[in-house]
C-alpha positions in Angstrom: -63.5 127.8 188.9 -62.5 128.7 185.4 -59.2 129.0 184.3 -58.0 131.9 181.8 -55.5 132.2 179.1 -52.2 131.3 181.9 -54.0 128.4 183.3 -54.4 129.8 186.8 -57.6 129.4 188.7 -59.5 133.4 188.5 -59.3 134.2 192.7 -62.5 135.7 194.1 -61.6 139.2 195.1 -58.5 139.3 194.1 -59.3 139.8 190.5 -56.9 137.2 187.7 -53.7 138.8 186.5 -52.6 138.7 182.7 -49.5 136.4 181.9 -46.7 136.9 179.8 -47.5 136.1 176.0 -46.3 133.0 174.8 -43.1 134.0 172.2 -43.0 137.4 173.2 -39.3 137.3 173.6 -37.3 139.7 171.9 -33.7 140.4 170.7 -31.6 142.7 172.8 -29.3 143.7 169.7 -28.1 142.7 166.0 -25.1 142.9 164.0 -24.7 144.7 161.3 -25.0 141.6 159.2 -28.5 140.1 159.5 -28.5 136.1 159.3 -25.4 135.4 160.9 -24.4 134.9 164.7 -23.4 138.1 166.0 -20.1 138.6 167.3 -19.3 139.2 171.6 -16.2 141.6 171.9 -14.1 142.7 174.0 -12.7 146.0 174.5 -10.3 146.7 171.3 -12.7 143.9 169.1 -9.7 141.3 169.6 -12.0 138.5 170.1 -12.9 136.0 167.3 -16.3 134.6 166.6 -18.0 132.3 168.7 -20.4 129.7 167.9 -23.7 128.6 169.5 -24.4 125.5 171.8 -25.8 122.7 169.6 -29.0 121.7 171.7 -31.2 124.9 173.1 -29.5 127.5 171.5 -31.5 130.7 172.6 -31.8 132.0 175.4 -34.4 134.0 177.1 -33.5 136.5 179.1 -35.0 138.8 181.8 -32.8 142.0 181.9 -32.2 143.7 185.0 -33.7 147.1 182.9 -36.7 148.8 185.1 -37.7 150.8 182.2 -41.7 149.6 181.4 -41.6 149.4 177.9 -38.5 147.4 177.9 -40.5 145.0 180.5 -40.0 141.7 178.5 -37.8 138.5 177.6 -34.7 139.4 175.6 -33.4 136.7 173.0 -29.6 135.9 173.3 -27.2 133.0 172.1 -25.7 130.7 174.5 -22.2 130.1 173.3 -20.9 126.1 173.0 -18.9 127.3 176.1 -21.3 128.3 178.3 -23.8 125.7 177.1 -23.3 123.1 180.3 -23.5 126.3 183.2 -26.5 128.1 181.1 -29.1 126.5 183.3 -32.9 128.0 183.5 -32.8 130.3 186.8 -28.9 130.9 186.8 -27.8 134.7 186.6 -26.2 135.7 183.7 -24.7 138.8 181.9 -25.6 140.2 178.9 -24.7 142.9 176.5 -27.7 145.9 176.0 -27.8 148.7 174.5 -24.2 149.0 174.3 -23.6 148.1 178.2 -23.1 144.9 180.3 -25.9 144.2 182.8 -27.0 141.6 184.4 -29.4 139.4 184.0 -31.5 135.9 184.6 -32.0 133.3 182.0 -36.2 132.2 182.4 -35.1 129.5 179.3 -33.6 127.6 176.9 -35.1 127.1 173.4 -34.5 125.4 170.0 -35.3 128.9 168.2 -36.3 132.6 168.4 -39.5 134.2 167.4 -37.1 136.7 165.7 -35.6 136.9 162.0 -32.6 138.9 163.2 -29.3 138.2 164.6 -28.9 137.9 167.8 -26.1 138.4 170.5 -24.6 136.0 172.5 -24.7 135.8 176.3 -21.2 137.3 177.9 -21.0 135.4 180.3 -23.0 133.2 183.2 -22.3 134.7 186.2 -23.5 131.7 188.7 -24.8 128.4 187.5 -27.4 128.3 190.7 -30.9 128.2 189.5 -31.7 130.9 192.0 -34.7 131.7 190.1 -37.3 128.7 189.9 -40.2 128.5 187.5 -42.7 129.5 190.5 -41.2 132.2 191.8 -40.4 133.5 188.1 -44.4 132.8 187.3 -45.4 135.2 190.4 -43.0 137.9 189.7 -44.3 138.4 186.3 -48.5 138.3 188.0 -47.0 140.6 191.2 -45.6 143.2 188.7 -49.1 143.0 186.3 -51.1 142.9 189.3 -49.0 146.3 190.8 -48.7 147.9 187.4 -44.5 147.3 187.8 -42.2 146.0 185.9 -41.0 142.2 186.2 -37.1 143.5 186.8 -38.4 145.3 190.2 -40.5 142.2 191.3 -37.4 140.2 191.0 -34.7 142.5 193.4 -37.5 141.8 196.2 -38.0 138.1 195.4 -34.2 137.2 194.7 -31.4 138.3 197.2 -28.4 139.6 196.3 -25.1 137.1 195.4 -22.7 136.2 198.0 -20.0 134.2 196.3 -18.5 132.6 199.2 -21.4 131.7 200.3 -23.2 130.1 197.3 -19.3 127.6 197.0 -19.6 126.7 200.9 -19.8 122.6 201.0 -23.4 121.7 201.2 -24.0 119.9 204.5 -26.1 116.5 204.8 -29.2 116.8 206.0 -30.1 115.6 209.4 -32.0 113.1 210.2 -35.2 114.3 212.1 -35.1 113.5 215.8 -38.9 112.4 216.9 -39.8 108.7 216.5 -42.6 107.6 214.3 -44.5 107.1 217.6 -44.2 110.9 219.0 -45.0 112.1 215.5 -48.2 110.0 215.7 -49.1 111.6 219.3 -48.2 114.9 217.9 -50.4 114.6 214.8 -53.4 113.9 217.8 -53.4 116.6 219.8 -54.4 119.6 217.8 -52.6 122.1 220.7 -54.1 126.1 220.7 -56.5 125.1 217.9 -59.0 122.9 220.6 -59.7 126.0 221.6 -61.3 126.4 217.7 -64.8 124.5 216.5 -62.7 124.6 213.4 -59.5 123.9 214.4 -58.7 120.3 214.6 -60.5 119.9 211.6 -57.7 122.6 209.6 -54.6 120.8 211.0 -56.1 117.1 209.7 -56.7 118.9 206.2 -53.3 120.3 205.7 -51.4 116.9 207.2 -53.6 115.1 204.2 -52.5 117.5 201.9 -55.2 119.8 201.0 -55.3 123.0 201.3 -58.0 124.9 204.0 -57.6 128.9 203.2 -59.2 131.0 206.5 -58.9 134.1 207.7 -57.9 133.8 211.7 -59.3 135.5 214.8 -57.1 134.4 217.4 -57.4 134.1 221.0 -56.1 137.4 223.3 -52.3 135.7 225.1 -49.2 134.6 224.0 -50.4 131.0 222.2 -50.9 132.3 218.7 -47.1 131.3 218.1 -47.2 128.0 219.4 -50.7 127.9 217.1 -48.8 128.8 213.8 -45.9 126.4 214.7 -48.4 123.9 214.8 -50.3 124.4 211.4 -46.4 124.0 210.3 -46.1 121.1 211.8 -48.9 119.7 210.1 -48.2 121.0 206.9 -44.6 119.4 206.8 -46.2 115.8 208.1 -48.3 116.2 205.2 -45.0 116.3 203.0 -45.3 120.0 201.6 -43.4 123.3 202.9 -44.8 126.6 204.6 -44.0 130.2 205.0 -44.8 132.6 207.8 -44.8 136.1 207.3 -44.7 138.5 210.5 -44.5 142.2 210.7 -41.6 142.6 212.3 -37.9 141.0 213.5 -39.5 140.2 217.2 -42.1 138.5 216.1 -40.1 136.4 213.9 -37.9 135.6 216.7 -41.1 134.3 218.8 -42.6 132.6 215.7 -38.9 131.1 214.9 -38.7 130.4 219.3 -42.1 128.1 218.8 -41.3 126.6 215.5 -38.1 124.9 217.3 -40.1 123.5 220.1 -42.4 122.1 217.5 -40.0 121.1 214.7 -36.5 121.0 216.1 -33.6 121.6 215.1 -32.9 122.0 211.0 -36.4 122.3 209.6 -36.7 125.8 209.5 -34.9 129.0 208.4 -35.9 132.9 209.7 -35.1 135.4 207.7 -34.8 138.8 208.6 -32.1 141.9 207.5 -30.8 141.9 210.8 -28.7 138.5 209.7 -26.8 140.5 207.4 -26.3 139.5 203.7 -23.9 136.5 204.3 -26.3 135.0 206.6 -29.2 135.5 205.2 -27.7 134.7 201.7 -27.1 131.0 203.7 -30.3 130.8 204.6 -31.9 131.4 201.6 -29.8 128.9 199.9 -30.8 126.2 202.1 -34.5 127.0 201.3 -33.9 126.8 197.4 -31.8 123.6 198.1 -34.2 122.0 200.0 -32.3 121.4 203.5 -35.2 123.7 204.7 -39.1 123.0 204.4 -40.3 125.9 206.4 -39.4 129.6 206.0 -40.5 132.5 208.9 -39.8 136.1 208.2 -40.2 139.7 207.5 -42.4 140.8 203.9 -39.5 139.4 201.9 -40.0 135.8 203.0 -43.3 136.3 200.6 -41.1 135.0 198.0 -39.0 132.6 199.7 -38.6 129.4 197.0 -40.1 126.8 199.2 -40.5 123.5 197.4 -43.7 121.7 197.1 -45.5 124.9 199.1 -48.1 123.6 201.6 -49.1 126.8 203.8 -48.7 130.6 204.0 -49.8 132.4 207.0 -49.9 136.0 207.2 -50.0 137.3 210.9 -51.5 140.9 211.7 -51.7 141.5 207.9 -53.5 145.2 209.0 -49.6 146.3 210.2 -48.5 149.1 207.8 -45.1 147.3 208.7 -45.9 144.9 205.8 -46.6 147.5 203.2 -43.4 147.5 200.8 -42.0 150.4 200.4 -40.1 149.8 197.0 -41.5 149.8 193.3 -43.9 148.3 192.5 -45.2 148.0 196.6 -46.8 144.9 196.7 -48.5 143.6 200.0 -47.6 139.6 201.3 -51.7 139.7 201.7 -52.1 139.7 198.2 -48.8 137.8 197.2 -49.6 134.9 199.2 -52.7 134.7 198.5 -51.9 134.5 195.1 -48.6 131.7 195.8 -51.5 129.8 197.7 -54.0 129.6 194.7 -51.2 128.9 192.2 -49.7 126.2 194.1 -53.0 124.9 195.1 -51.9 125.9 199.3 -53.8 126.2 202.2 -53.7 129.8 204.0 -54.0 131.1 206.9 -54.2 135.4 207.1 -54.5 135.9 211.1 -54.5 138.1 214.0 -56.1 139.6 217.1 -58.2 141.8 215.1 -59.5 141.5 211.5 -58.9 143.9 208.3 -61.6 145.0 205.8 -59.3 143.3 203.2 -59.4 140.0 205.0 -63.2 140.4 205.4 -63.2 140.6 201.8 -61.7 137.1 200.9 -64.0 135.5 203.4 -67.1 137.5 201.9 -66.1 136.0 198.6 -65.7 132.3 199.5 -62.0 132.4 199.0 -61.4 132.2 202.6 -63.3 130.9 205.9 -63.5 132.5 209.2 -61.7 130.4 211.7 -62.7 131.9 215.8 -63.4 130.5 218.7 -67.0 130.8 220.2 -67.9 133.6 222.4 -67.7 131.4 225.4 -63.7 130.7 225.1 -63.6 134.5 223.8 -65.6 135.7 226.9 -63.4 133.8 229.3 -59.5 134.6 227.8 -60.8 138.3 226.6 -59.3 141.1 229.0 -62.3 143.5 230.6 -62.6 146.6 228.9 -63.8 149.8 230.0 -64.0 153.4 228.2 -64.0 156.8 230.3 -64.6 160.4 228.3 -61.2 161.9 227.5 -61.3 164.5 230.2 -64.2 163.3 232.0 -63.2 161.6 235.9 -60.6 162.9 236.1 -58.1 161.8 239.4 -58.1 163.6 242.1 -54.8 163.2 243.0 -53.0 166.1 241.9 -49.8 163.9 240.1 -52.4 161.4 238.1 -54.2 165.0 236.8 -51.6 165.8 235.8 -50.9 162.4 234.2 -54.0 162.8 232.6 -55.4 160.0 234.1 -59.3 159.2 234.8 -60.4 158.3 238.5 -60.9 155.1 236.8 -57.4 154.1 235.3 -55.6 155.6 238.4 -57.4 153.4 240.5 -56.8 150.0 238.5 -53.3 150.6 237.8 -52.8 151.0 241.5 -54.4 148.0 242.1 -52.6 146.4 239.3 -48.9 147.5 240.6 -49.4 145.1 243.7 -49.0 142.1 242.0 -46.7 142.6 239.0 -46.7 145.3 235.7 -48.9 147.7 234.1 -49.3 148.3 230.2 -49.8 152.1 229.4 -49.8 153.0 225.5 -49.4 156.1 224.3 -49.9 156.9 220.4 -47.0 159.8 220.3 -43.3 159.4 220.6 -41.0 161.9 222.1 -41.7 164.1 224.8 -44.1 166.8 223.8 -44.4 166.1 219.9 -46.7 169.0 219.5 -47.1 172.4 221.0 -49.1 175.7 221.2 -49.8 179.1 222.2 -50.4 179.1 226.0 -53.2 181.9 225.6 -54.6 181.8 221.8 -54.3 178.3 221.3 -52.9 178.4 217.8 -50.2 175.8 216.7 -46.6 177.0 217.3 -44.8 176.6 214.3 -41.1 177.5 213.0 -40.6 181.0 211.4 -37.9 179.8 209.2 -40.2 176.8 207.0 -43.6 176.7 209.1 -42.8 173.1 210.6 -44.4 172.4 213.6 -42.1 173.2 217.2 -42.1 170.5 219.9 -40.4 170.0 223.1 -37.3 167.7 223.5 -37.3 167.7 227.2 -38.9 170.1 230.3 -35.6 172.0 230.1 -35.3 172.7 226.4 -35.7 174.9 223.9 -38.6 174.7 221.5 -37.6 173.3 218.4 -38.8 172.5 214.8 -39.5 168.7 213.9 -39.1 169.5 210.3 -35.0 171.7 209.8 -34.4 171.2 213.7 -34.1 175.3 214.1 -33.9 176.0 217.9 -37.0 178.4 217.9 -35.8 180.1 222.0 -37.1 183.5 221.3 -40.9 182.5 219.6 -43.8 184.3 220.2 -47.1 183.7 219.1 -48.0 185.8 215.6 -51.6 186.0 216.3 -51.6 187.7 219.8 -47.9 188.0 220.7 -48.0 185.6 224.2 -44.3 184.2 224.6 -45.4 181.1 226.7 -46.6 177.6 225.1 -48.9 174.5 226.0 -48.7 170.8 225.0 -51.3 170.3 222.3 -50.0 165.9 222.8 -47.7 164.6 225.3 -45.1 161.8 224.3 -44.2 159.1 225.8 -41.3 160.4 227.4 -43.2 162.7 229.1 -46.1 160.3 230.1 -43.7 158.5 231.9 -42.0 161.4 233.4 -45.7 161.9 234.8 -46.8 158.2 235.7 -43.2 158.5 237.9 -44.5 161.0 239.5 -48.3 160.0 240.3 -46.7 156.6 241.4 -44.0 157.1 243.4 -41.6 154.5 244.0 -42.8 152.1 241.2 -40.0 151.4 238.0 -41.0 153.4 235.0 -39.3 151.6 231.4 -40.3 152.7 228.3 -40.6 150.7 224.7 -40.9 152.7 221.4 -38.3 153.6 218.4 -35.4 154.3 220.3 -35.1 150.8 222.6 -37.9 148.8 222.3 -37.9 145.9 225.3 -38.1 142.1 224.0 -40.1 141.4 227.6 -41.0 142.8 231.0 -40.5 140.3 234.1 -43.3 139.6 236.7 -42.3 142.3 238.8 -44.1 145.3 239.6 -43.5 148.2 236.6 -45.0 150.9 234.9 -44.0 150.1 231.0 -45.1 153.2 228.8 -45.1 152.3 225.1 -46.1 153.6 221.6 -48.5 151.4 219.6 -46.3 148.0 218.1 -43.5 148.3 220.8 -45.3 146.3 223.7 -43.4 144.0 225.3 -44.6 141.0 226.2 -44.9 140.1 230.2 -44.3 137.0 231.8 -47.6 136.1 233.1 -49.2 138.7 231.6 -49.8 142.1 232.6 -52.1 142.6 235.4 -53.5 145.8 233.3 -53.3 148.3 230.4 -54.4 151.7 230.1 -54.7 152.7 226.6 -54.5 156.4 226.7 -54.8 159.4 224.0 -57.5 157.8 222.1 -58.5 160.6 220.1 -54.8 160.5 218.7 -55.8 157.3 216.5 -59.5 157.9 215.7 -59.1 161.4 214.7 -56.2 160.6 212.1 -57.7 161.9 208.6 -57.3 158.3 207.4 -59.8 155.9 205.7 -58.5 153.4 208.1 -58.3 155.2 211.2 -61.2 153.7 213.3 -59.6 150.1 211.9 -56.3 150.8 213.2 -56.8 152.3 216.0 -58.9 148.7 217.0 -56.3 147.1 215.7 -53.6 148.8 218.0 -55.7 148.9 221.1 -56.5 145.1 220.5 -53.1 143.9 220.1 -52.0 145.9 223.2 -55.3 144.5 225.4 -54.0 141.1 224.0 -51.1 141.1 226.2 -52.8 141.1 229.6 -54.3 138.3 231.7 -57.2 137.0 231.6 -60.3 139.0 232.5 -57.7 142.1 234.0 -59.0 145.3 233.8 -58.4 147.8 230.5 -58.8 151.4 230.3 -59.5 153.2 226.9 -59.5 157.0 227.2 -62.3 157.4 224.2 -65.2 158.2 223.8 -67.8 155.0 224.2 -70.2 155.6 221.7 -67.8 155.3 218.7 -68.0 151.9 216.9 -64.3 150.7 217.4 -64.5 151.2 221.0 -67.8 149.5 221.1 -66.0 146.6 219.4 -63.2 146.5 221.6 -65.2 146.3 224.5 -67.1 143.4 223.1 -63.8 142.0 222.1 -66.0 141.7 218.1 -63.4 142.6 215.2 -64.7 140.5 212.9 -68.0 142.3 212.9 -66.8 145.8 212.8 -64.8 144.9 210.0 -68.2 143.8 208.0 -69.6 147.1 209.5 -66.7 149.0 207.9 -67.0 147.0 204.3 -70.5 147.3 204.1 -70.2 151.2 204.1 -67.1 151.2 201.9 -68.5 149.3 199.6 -71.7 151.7 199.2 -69.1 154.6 199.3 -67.0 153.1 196.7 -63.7 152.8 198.6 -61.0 149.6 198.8 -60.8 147.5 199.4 -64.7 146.6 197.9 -62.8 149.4 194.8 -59.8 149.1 193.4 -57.6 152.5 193.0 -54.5 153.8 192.1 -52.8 156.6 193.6 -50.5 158.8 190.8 -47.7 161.0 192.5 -45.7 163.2 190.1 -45.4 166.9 189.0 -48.8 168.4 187.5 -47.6 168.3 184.0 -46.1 164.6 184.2 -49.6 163.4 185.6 -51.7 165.1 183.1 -49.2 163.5 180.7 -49.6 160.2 182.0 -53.6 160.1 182.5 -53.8 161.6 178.3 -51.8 158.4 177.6 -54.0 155.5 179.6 -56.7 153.9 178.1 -58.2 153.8 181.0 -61.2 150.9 181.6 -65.0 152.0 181.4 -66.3 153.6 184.4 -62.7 155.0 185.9 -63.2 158.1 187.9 -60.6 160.2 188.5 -60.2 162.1 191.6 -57.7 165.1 191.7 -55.2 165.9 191.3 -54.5 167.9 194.5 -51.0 168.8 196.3 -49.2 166.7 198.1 -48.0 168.0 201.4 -44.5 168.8 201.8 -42.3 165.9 203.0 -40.8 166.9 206.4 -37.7 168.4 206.3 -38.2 169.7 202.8 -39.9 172.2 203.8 -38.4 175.7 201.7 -35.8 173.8 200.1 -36.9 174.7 196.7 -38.3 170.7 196.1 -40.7 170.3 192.8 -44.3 170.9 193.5 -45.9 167.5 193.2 -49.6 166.5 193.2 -51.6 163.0 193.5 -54.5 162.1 191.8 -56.5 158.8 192.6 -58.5 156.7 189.7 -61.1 154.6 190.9 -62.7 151.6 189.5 -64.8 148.7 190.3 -63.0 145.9 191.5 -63.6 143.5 188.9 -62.1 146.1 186.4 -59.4 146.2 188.4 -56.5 144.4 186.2 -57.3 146.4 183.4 -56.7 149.7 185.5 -52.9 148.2 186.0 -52.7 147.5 182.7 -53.7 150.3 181.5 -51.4 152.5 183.7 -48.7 149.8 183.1 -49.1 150.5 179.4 -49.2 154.7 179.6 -46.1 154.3 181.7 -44.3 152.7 178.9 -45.4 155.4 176.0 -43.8 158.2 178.3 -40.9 155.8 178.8 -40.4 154.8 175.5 -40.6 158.7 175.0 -37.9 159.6 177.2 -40.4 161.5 179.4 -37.9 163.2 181.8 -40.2 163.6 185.1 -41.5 160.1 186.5 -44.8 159.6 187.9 -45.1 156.9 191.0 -48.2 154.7 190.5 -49.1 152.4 193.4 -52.3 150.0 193.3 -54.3 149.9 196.8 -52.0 152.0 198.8 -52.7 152.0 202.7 -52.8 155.9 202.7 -55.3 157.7 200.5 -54.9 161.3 201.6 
């Protein structure tokens, strides 16, 4: 590989990210009198003069300032008195523009780059080195790579303070409990991954040290914990650290449930926001001090400062739960993937399914497919069958009305006799969506035109959007009072399984109480796509209903998410027990679910995005702003040859904002080919700081590869 002006490797489809020029530190303010220290004062200018440390007097600082064409070190003095607590990494506060603000010092240097005076640091507000030189190098690449600005990268990779926490006692470390001898029988017997041709061979290369990258398609059950508490294992044997990144707080508390088994007591840390800020504060600490080797957690573990990093795994990197939702929105796929290449890591991205952008680092070499063969697959893989959406339908006059096909009425009563059955629904609520019972046309709210749904059988229509109770609507087309579901909930698909099986325990799992497990016992267990419970043992089935829900979405990555929902939810039941899709057969994702085959829809779905020029074989950027703020914005970027620029249209209303007078906003998407795409960040990165620099008074929110494009 060749290396570029930073010295990092250039990663195959992931494009090499510019670094931060050598010297291009600058001074945050000057005295009146140039050549001369300047002066730190206090309110009333009653403080005398003070003078600079004698070794390293400058320091560099990165000011917690968001503006982009401030994005850059700031020169300061450290003062004699600070000189011994100014430590690279601590936090420190400075004096800019006039106002205190706070701050981390990257460095200490003989000299500045600049012939003016410079101020000196107030004040060093903790001497922890909370900021290490890694985690400083891939906030700076994160915020190039995303078009942000270094200052945002940092409030996602560095928690906030907690003073009593940081001066707790440091405890000793504990001695790990397993003998050399059960280490040595651990280190044989490579667990889930003999179920792998590869998988022996990727535990023996990260205990030796080096670092395997592959992109995972694991085996339908519960093992794929106990498989990523493994790879840890043999990771830390090899003397390097780990992180594990999962979509949400359950998984981490599975993952963090296998990694004990494995490791024991002390090893490891999980980090999630339920802990609180104390708590999680602790943990982090213990990570940066090296008491812990292994980190599992939510998207903000990305940046956990693990020493001497060994492994990153990524599981179900296609959840939208990973996308970050603050500037500048950066994905763990990408952000590990770069911490693995930097720190010369293995990686491991992994799941039931596989994404396009997953299939794109194993197309360019980066990455290798890891899968069992189709004999293993064949044998743990649940069997699937599809039935039309209204085709077969029951005869029973409840499961009708449940919408259920002869065929999933009769397996889920089959099911029931020996323990519980899986049914997902893709709505929440009760009836999310209604219409005219004659006309057909969508019933929607005469006071801002949100859509009405239905809270219960008993209740008033109202609108999802100002939550007006709409009792006396009537239809504007043809003037019928009475209203149809257009989609049913889950409340109410549960109210309707209750009744077509009588006597059987309905729970439900979605936004409002979402189960951590089912017991073996016989239950219906009616839940929205994400919220599935696991069952002990398995469930004996798992209708997957409302199909056209997920595939009709007008997404780009609709027919990849719905497999991806529909496989994680199939991956919860036994062994060859029977699933039900309600979709229609002939569509590819349903085709590949029934084959139990991500990995090749996914180089299906590639192929034809890359001849139609979408990501992730493209790179784009989405611009959200007001029409005059994006014009403004795409006049000032020097954008790279061959950008296409699509839009701008309007952006839909937000709901709830509907006829509150909000700012009209529209989006407009710029296109390039991937290779061009860090000069498309820069570019953007550097238009955003003319119309900062300007004072430009309406902002425009640029996000690289976002998950939604319309």
């Amino acid at each position: 590989m060749t290396k570029d002006g930073g010295g990092t490797d250039l990663i195959p489809g992931l494009d090499d990210l510019p670094r931060a020029p050598a010297g291009g530190a600058d001074q945050a303010g000057k005295t009146d009198k140039p050549g001369k220290p300047g002066k730190s004062k206090k309110a009333g200018g009653r403080k005398g003069a003070r003078s600079p440390a004698g070794e390293l007097p400058v320091a560099r600082i990165a000011v917690d300032m968001s503006l982009p064409h401030l994005d850059r070190p700031f020169d300061y003095l450290v003062p004699a008195e600070l000189d011994d607590r100014a430590v690279p990494g601590c936090r420190v506060r400075v004096r800019f523009a006039g106002q205190l603000v706070d701050g981390f010092l990257l460095e200490r240097a003989a000299e500045s780059g600049h012939d003016g005076t410079l101020l000196f640091l107030e004040r060093v507000t903790s001497s922890e080195a909370v900021l290490t030189p890694e985690i400083a190098a891939l906030a700076r690449e994160v915020a190039d790579r995303y078009a942000g600005t270094f200052a945002d990268v940092l409030r996602l990779a560095v928690p906030p303070r907690h003073a009593r926490v940081e001066a707790e006692p440091v405890p000793e470390p504990e001695e790990p409990e397993d003998s050399e001898a059960e280490a040595e029988a651990a280190s044989d017997d490579p667990g889930p991954w003999r179920d792998y041709p590869a998988g022996p061979s990727f535990l023996s290369a990260l205990a030796d040290g080096r670092a395997p990258r592959a992109v995972w398609s694991a085996l339908p059950g519960p093992e794929w914990t106990a498989a990523i508490a493994r790879a840890v294992a043999a990771t830390l044997r090899g003397g390097r650290g780990a992180i594990v990144v999962v979509a949400d707080g359950r998984d981490v508390a599975r993952v963090d449930a296998a990694l004990k088994a494995e490791l024991g007591e002390g090893s490891h840390v999980a980090l999630t926001a339920e802990l609180g800020p104390a708590e999680r504060y602790r943990r982090w600490l213990a990570v940066l001090r090296g008491r812990a080797r292994a980190v599992v957690g939510t998207r903000a573990a990305m940046f956990a400062p693990v020493a001497d990093l060994g492994l990153v795994v990524l599981w179900d990197d296609g959840d939208d739960v990973h996308a970050e939702p603050h500037a500048p929105y950066p994905h763990p796929r990408d952000v590990l993937a770069l911490r693995a290449h930097r720190a010369n890591a293995g990686a491991l991205i992994g799941g039931f399914t596989r994404t396009t952008d997953a299939t794109q680092l194993v197309e360019t070499g980066w990455a290798h497919a890891l899968a069992a063969g189709r004999e293993r697959v064949r044998a743990a893989m649940p069997r699937v069958r599809y039935v039309g959406e209204d085709a077969q339908l029951a005869r029973d006059a409840a499961a009708r009305t449940a919408r259920l096909p002869n065929v999933a009425f009769e397996a889920a009563r089959s099911a029931l006799q020996d323990g519980p059955v899986l049914v997902q629904v893709p709505r929440r609520g009760y009836v999310p969506g209604i219409a005219c019972g004659r006309c057909r046309e969508p019933a929607r709210c005469q006071a801002c035109q949100g859509p009405l749904s239905l809270a219960s059988s008993h209740a008033a229509p109202y609108c999802r959007w100002c939550g007006r109770i709409a009792g006396d609507w009537h239809c504007p087309e043809c003037g019928f009072f009475q209203v149809r579901a257009v989609v049913v909930g889950a409340k109410r698909t549960a109210e309707e399984l209750g009744r077509a099986f009588p006597g059987v325990p309905v729970r439900t799992s979605g936004r409002d109480a979402i189960l951590d497990r089912v017991g073996p016992e016989r239950a219906l267990v009616v839940s929205t796509p994400g919220a599935e419970p696991p069952a002990d043992e398995g469930y004996r089935a798992a209708l997957l209903l409302d199909g056209w829900v997920l595939l009709g979405r007008p997404d780009l990555r609709a027919g990849e998410e719905a497999l991806r929902r529909w496989m994680n939810a199939a991956s919860l039941v036994r062994p060859q027990g029977p699933v039900i899709v309600a979709a229609e057969g002939s569509l590819a994702p349903v085709q590949a679910l029934v084959r139990w085959d991500a990995a090749t829809y996914a180089e299906r779905e590639l192929a034809e995005r890359r001849e139609a020029g979408f990501p992730p074989a493209a790179r784009m950027a989405s611009l959200t702003g007001s029409p005059a703020a994006i014009r403004e914005l795409l006049a000032d970027a020097r954008l790279p040859e061959g950008a296409e620029v699509l839009g701008p249209v309007p952006v839909p209303v937000p709901a709830g904002q509907a006829g509150t007078g909000a700012q009209e906003k529209e989006r407009a998407l710029v296109r390039v080919p991937r290779p061009a795409g860090h000069a498309l960040a820069r570019a953007l990165k550097e238009a955003q700081g003319v119309r900062s620099a300007r004072k430009a008074t309406e902002t425009v929110r640029v996000q690289i590869d976002p998950l939604e494009l319309i």
